[in-house]
mmCIF file of the N, C-alpha and C atoms, coordinates in Angstrom:
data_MODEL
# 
_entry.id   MODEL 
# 
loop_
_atom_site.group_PDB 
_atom_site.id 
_atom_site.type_symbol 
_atom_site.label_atom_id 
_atom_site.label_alt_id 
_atom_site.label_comp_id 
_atom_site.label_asym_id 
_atom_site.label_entity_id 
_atom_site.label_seq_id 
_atom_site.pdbx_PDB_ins_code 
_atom_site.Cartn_x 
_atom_site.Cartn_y 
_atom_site.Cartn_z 
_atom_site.occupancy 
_atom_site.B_iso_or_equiv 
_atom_site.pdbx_formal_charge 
_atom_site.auth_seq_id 
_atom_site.auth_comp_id 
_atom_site.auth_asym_id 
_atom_site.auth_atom_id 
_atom_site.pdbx_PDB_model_num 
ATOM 1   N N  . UNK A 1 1  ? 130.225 105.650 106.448 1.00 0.00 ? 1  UNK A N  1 
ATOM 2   C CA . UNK A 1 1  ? 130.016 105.485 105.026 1.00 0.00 ? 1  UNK A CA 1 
ATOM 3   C C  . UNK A 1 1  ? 130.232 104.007 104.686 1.00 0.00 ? 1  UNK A C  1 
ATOM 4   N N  . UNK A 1 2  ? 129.689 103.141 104.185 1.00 0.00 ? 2  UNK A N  1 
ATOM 5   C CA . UNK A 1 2  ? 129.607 102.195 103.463 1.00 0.00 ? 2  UNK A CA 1 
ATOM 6   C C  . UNK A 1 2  ? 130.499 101.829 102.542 1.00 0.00 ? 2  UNK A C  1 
ATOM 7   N N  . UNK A 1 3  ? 130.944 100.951 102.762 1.00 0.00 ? 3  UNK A N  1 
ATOM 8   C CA . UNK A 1 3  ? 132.087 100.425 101.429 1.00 0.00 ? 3  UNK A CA 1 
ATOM 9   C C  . UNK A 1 3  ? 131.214 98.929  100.594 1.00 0.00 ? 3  UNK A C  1 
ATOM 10  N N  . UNK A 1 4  ? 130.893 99.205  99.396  1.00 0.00 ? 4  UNK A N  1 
ATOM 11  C CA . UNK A 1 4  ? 130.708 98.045  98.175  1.00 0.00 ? 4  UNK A CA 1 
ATOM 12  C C  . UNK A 1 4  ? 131.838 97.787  97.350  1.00 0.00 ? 4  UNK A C  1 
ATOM 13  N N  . UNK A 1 5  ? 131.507 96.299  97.337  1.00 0.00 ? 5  UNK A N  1 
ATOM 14  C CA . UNK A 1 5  ? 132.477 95.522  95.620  1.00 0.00 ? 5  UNK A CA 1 
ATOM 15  C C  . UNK A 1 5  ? 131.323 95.309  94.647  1.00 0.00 ? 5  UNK A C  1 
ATOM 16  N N  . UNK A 1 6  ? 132.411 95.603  94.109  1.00 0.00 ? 6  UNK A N  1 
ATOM 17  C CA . UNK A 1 6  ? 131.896 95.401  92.476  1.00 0.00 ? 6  UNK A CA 1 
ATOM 18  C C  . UNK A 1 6  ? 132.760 94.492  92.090  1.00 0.00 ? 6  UNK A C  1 
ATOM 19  N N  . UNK A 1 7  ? 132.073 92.882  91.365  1.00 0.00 ? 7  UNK A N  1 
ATOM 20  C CA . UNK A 1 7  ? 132.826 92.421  90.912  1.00 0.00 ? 7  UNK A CA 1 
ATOM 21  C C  . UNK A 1 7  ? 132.742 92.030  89.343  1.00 0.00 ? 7  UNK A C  1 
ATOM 22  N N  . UNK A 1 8  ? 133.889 91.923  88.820  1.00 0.00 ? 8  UNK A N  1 
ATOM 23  C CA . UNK A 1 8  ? 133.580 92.110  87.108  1.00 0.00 ? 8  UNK A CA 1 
ATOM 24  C C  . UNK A 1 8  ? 134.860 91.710  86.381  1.00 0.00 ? 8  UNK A C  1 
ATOM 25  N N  . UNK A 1 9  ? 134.926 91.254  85.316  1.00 0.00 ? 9  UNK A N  1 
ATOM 26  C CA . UNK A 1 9  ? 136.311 90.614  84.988  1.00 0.00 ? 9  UNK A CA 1 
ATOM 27  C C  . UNK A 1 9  ? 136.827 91.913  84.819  1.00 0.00 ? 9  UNK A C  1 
ATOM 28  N N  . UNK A 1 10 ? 138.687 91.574  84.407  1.00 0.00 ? 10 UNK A N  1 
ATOM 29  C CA . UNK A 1 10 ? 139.408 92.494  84.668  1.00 0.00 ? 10 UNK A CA 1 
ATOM 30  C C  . UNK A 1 10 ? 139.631 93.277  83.356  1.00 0.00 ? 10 UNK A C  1 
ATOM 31  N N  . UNK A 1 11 ? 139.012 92.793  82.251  1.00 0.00 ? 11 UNK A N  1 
ATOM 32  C CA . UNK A 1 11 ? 138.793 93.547  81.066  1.00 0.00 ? 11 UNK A CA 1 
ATOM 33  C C  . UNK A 1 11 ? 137.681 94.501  81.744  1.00 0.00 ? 11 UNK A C  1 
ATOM 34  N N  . UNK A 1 12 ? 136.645 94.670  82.124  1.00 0.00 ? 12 UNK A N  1 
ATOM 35  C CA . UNK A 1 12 ? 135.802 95.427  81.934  1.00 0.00 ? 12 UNK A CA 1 
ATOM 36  C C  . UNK A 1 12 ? 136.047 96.416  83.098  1.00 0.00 ? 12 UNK A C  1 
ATOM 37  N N  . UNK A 1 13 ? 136.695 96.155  84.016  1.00 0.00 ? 13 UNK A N  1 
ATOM 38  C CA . UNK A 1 13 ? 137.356 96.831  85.081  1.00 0.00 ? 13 UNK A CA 1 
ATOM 39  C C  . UNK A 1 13 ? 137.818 98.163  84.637  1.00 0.00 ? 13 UNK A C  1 
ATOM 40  N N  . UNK A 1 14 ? 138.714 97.543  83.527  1.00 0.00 ? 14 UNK A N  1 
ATOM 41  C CA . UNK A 1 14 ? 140.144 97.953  83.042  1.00 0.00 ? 14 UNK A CA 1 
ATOM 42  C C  . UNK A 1 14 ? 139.098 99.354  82.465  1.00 0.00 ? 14 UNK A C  1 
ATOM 43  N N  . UNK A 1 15 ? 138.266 99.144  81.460  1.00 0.00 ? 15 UNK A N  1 
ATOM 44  C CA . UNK A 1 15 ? 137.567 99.748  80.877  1.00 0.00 ? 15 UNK A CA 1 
ATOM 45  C C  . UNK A 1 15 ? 136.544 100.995 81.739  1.00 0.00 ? 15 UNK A C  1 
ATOM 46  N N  . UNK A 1 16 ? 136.060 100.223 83.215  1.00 0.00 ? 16 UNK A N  1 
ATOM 47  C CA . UNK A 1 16 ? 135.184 101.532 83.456  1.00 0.00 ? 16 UNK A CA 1 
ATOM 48  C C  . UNK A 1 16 ? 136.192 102.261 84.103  1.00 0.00 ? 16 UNK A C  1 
ATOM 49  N N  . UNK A 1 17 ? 137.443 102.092 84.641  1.00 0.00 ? 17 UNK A N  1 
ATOM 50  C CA . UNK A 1 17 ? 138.186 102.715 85.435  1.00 0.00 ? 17 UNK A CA 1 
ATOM 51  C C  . UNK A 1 17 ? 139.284 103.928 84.104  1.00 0.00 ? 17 UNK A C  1 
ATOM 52  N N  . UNK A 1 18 ? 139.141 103.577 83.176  1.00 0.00 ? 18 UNK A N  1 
ATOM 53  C CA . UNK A 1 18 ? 139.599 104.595 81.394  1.00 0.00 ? 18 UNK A CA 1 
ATOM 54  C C  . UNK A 1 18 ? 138.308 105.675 81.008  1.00 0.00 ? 18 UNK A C  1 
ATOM 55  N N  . UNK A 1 19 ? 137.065 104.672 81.760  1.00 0.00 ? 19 UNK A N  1 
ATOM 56  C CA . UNK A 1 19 ? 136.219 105.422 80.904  1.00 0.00 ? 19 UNK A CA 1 
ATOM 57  C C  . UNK A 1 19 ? 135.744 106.488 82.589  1.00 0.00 ? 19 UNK A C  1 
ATOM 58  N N  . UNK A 1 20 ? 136.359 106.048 83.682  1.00 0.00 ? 20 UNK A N  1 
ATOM 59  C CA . UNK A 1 20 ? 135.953 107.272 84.328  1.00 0.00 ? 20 UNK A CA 1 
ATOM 60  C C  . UNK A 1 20 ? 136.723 108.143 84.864  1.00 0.00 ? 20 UNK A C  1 
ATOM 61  N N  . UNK A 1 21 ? 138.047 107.611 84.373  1.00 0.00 ? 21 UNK A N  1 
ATOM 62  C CA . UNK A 1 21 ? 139.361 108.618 83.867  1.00 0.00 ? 21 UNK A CA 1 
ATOM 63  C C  . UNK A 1 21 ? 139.161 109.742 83.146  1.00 0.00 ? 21 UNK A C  1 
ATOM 64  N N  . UNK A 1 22 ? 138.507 109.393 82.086  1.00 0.00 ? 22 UNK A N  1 
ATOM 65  C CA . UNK A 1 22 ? 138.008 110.413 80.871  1.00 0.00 ? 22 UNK A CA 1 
ATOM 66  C C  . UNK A 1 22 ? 137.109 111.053 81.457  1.00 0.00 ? 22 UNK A C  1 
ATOM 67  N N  . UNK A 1 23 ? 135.905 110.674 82.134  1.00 0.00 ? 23 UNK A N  1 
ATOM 68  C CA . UNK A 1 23 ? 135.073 111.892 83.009  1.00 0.00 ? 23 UNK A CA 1 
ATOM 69  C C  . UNK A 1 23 ? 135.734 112.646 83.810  1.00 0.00 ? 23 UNK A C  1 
ATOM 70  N N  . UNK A 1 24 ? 136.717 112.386 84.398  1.00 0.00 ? 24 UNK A N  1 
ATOM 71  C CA . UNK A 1 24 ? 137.459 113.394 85.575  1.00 0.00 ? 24 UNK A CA 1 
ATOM 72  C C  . UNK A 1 24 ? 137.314 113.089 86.932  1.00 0.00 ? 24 UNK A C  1 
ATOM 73  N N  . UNK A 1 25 ? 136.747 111.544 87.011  1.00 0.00 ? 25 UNK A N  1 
ATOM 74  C CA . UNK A 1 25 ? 135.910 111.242 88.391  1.00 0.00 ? 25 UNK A CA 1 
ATOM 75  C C  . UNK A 1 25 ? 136.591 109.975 88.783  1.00 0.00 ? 25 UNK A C  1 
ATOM 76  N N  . UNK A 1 26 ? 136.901 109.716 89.684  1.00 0.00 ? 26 UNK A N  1 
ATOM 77  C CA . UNK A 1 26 ? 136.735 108.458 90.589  1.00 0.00 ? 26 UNK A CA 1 
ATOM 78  C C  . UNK A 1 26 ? 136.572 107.497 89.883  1.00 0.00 ? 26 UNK A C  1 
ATOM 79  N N  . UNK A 1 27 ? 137.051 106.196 90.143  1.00 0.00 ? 27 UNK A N  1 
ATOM 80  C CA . UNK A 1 27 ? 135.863 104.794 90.199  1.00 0.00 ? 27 UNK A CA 1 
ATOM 81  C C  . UNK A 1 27 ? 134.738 105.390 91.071  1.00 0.00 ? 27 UNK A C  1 
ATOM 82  N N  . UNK A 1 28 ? 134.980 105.555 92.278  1.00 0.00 ? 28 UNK A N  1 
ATOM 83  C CA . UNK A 1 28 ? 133.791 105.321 93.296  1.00 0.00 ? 28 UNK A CA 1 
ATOM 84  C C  . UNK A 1 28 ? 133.058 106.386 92.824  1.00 0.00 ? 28 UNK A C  1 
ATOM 85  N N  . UNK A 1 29 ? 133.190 107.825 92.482  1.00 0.00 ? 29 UNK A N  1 
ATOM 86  C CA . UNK A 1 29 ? 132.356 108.636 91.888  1.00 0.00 ? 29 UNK A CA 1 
ATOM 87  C C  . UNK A 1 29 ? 131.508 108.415 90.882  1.00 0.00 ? 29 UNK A C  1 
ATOM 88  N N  . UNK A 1 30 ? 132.233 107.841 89.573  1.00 0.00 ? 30 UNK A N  1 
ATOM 89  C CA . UNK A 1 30 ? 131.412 107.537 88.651  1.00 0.00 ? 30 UNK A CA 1 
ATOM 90  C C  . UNK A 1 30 ? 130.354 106.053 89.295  1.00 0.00 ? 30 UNK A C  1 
ATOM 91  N N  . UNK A 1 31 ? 130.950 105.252 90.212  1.00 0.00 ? 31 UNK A N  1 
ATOM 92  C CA . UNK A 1 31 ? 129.956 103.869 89.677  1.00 0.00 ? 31 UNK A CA 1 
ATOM 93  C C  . UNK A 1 31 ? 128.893 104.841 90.879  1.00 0.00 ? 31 UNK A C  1 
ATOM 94  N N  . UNK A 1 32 ? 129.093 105.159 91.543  1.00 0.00 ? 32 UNK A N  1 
ATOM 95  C CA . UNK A 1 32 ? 127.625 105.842 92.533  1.00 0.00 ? 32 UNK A CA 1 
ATOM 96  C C  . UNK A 1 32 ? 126.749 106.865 91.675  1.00 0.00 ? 32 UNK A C  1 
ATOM 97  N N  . UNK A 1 33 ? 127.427 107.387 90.555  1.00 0.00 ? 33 UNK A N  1 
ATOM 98  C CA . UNK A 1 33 ? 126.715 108.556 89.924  1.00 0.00 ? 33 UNK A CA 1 
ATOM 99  C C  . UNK A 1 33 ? 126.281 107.741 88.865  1.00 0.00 ? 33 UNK A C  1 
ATOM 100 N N  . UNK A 1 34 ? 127.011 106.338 88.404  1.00 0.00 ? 34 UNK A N  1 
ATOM 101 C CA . UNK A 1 34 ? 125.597 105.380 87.322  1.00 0.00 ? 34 UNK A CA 1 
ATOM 102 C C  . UNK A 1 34 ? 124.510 104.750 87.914  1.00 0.00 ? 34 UNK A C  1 
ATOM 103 N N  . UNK A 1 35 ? 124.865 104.149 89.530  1.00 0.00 ? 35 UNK A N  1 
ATOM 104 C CA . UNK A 1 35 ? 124.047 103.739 89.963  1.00 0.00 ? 35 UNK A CA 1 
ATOM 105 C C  . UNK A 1 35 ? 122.540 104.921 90.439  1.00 0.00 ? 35 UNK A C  1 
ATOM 106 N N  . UNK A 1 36 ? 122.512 106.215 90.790  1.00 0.00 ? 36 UNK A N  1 
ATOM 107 C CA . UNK A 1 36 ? 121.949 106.959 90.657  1.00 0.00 ? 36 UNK A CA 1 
ATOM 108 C C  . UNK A 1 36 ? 121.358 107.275 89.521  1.00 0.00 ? 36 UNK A C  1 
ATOM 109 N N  . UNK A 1 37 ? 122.121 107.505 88.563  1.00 0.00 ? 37 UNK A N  1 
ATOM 110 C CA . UNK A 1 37 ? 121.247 107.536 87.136  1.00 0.00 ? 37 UNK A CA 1 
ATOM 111 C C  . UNK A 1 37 ? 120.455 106.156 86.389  1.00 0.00 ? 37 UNK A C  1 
ATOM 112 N N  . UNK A 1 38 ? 120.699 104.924 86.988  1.00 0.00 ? 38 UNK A N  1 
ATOM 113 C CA . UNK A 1 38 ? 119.594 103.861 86.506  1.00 0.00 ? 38 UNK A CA 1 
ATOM 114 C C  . UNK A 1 38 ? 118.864 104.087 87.625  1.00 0.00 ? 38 UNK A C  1 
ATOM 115 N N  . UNK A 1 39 ? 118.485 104.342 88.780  1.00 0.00 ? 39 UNK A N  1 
ATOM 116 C CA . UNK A 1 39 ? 117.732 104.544 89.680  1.00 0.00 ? 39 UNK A CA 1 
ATOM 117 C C  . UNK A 1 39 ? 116.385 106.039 89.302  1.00 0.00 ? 39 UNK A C  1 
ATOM 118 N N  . UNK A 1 40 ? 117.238 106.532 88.870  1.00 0.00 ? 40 UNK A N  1 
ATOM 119 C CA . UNK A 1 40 ? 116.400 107.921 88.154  1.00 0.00 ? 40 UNK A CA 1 
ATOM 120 C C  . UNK A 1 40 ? 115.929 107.527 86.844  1.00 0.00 ? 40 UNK A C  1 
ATOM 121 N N  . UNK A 1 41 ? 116.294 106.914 86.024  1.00 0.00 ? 41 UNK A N  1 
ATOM 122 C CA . UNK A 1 41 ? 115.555 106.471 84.734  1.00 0.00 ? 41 UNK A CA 1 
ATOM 123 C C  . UNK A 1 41 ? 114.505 105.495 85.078  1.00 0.00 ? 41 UNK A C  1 
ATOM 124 N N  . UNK A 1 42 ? 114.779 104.705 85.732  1.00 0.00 ? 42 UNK A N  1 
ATOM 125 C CA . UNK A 1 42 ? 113.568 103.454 86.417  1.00 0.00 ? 42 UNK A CA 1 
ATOM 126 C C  . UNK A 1 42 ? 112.489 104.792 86.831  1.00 0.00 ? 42 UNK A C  1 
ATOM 127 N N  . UNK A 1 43 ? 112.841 105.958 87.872  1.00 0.00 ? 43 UNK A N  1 
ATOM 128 C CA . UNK A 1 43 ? 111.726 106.564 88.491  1.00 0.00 ? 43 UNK A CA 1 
ATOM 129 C C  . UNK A 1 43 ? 111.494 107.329 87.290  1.00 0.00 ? 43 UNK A C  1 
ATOM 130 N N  . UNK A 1 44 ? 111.655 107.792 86.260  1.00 0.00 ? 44 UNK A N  1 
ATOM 131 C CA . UNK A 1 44 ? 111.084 107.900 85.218  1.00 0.00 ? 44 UNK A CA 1 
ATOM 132 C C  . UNK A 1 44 ? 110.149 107.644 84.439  1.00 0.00 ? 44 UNK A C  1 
ATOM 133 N N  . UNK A 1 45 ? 110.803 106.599 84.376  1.00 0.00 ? 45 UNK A N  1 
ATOM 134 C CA . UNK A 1 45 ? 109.967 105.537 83.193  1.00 0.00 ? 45 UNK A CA 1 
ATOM 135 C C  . UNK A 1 45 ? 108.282 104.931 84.248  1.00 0.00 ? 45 UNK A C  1 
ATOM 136 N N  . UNK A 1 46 ? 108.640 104.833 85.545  1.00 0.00 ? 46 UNK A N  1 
ATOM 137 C CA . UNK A 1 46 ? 107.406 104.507 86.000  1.00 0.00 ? 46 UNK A CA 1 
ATOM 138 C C  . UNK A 1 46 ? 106.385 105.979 85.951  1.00 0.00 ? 46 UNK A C  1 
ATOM 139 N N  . UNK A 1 47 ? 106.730 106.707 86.276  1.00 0.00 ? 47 UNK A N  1 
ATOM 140 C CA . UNK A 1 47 ? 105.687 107.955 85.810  1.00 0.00 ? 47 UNK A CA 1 
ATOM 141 C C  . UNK A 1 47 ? 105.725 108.282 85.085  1.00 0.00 ? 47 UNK A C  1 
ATOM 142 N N  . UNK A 1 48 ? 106.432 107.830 83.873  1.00 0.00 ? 48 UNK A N  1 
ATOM 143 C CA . UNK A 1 48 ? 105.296 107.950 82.521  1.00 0.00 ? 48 UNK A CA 1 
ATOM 144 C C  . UNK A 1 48 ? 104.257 106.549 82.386  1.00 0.00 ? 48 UNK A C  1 
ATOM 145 N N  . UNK A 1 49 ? 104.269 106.075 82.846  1.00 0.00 ? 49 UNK A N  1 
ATOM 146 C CA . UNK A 1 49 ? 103.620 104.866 82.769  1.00 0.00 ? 49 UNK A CA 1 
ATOM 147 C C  . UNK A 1 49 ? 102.576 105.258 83.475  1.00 0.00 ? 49 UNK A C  1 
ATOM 148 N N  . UNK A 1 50 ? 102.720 106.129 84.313  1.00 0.00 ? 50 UNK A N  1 
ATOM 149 C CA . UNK A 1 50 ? 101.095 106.134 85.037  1.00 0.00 ? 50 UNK A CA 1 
ATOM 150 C C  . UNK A 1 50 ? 100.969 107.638 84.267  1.00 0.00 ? 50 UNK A C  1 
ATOM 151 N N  . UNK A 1 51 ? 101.252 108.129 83.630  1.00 0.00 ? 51 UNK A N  1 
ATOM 152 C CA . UNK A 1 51 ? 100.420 109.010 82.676  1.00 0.00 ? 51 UNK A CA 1 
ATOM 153 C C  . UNK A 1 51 ? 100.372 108.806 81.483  1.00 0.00 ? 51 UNK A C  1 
ATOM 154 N N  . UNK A 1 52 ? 100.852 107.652 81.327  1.00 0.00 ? 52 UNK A N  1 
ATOM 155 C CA . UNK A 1 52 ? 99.816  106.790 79.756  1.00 0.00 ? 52 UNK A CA 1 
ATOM 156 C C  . UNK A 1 52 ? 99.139  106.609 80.165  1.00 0.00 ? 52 UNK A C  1 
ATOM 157 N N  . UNK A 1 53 ? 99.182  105.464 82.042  1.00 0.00 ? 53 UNK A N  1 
ATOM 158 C CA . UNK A 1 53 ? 97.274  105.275 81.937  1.00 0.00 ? 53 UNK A CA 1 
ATOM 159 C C  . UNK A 1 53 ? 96.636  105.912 82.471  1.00 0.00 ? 53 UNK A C  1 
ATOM 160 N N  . UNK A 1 54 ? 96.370  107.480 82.894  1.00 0.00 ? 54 UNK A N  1 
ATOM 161 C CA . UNK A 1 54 ? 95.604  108.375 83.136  1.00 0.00 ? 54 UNK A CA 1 
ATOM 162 C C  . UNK A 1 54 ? 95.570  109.094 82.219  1.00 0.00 ? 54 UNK A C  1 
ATOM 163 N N  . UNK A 1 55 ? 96.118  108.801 80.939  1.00 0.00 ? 55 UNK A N  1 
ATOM 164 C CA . UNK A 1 55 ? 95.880  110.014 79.884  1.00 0.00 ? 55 UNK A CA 1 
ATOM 165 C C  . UNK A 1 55 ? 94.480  109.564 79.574  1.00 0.00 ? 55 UNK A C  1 
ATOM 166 N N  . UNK A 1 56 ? 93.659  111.328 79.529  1.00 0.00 ? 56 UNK A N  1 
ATOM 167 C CA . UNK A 1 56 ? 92.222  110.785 78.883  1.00 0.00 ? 56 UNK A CA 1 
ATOM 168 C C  . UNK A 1 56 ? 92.242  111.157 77.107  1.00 0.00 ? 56 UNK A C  1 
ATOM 169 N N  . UNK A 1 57 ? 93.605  111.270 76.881  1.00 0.00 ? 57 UNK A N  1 
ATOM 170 C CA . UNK A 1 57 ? 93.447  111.864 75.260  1.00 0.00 ? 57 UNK A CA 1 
ATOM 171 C C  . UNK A 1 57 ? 93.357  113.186 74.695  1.00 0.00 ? 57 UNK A C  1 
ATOM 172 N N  . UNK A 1 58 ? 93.034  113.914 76.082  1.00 0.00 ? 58 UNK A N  1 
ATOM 173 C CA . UNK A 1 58 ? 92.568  115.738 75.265  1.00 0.00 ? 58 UNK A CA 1 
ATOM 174 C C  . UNK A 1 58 ? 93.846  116.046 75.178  1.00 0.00 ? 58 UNK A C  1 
ATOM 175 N N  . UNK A 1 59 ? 93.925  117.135 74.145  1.00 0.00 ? 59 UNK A N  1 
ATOM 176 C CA . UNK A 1 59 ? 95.258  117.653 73.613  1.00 0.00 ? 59 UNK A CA 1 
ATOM 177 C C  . UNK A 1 59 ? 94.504  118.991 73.552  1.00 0.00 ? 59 UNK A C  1 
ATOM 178 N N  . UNK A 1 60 ? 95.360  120.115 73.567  1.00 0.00 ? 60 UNK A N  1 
ATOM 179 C CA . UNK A 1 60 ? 95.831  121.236 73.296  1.00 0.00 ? 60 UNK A CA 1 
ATOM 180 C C  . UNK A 1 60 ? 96.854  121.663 72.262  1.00 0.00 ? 60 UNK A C  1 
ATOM 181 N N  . UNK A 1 61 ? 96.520  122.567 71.607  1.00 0.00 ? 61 UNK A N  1 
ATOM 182 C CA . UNK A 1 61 ? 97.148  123.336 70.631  1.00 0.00 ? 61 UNK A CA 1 
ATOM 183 C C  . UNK A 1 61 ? 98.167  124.585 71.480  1.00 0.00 ? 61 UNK A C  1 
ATOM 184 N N  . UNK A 1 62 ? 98.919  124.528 70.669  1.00 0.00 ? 62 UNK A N  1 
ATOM 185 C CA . UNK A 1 62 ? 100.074 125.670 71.192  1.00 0.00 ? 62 UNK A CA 1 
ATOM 186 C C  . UNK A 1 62 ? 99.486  126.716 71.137  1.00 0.00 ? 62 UNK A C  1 
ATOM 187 N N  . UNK A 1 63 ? 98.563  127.117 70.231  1.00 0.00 ? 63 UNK A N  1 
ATOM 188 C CA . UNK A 1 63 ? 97.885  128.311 70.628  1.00 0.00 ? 63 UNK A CA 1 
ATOM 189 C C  . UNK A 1 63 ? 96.520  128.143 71.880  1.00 0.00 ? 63 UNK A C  1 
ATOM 190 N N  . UNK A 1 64 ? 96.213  127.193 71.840  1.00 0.00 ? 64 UNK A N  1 
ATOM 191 C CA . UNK A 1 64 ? 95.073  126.845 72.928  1.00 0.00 ? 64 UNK A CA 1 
ATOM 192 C C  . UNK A 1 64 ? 95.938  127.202 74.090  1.00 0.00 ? 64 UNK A C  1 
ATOM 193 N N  . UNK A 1 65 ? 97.121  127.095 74.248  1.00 0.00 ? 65 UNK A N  1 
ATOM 194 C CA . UNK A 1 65 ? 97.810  126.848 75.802  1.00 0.00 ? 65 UNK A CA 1 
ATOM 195 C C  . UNK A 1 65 ? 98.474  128.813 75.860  1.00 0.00 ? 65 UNK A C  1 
ATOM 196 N N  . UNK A 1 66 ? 98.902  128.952 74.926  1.00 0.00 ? 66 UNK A N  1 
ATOM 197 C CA . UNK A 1 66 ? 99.096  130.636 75.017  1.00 0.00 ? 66 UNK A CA 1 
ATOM 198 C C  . UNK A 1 66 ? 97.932  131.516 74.984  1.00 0.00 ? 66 UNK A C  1 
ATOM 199 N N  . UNK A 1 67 ? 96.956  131.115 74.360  1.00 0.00 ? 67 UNK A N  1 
ATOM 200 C CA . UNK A 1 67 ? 95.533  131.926 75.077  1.00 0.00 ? 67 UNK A CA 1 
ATOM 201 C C  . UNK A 1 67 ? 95.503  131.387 76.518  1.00 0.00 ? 67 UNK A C  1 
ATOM 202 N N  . UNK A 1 68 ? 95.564  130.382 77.142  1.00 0.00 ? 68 UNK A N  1 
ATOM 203 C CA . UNK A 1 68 ? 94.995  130.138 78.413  1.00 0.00 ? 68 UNK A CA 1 
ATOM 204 C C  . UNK A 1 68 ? 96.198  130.648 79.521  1.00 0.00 ? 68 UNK A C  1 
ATOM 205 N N  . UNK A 1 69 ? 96.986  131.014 79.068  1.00 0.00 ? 69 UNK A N  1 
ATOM 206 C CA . UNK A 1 69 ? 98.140  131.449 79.071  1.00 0.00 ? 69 UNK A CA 1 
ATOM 207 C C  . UNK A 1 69 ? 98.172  133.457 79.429  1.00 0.00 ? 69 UNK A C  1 
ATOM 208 N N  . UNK A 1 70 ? 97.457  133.581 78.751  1.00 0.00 ? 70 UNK A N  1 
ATOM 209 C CA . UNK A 1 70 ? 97.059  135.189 78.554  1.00 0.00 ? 70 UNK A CA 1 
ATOM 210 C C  . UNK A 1 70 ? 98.590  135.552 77.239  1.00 0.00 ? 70 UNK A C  1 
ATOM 211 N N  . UNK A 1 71 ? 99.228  134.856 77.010  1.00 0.00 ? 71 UNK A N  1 
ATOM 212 C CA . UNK A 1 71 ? 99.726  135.322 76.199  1.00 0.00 ? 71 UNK A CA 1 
ATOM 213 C C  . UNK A 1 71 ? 100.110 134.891 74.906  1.00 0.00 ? 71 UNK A C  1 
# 
């Protein structure tokens, strides 16, 4: 397993190590589970980006999609 630093003044230290007190987790838990969650919002945000630009514009109605739907 891999060991990282994080380096950061000791105010803000002070702060993620309170604020991941209050989650119930680790330092090392929480900063791997933020670094995972900006990693998942980035892969997000890029696929919506490629279905803005493949959107061709057709829309459906909520009832258009429950008829096609059978129900």
């Amino acid at each position: 397993m891999a060991t990282m630093t994080v380096r950061m003044s000791d105010s803000d230290a002070e702060l993620a190590r309170k604020f991941a007190a209050f989650e119930g987790k680790s330092f090392s838990d929480f900063a791997r589970d933020a670094i995972f969650e900006k990693i998942e919002d980035y892969d997000d945000l890029e696929e919506l980006r490629k279905a803005v630009a493949e959107d061709t514009g057709e829309r459906y109605s909520q009832d258009e999609v429950l008829k096609e739907l059978g129900l």
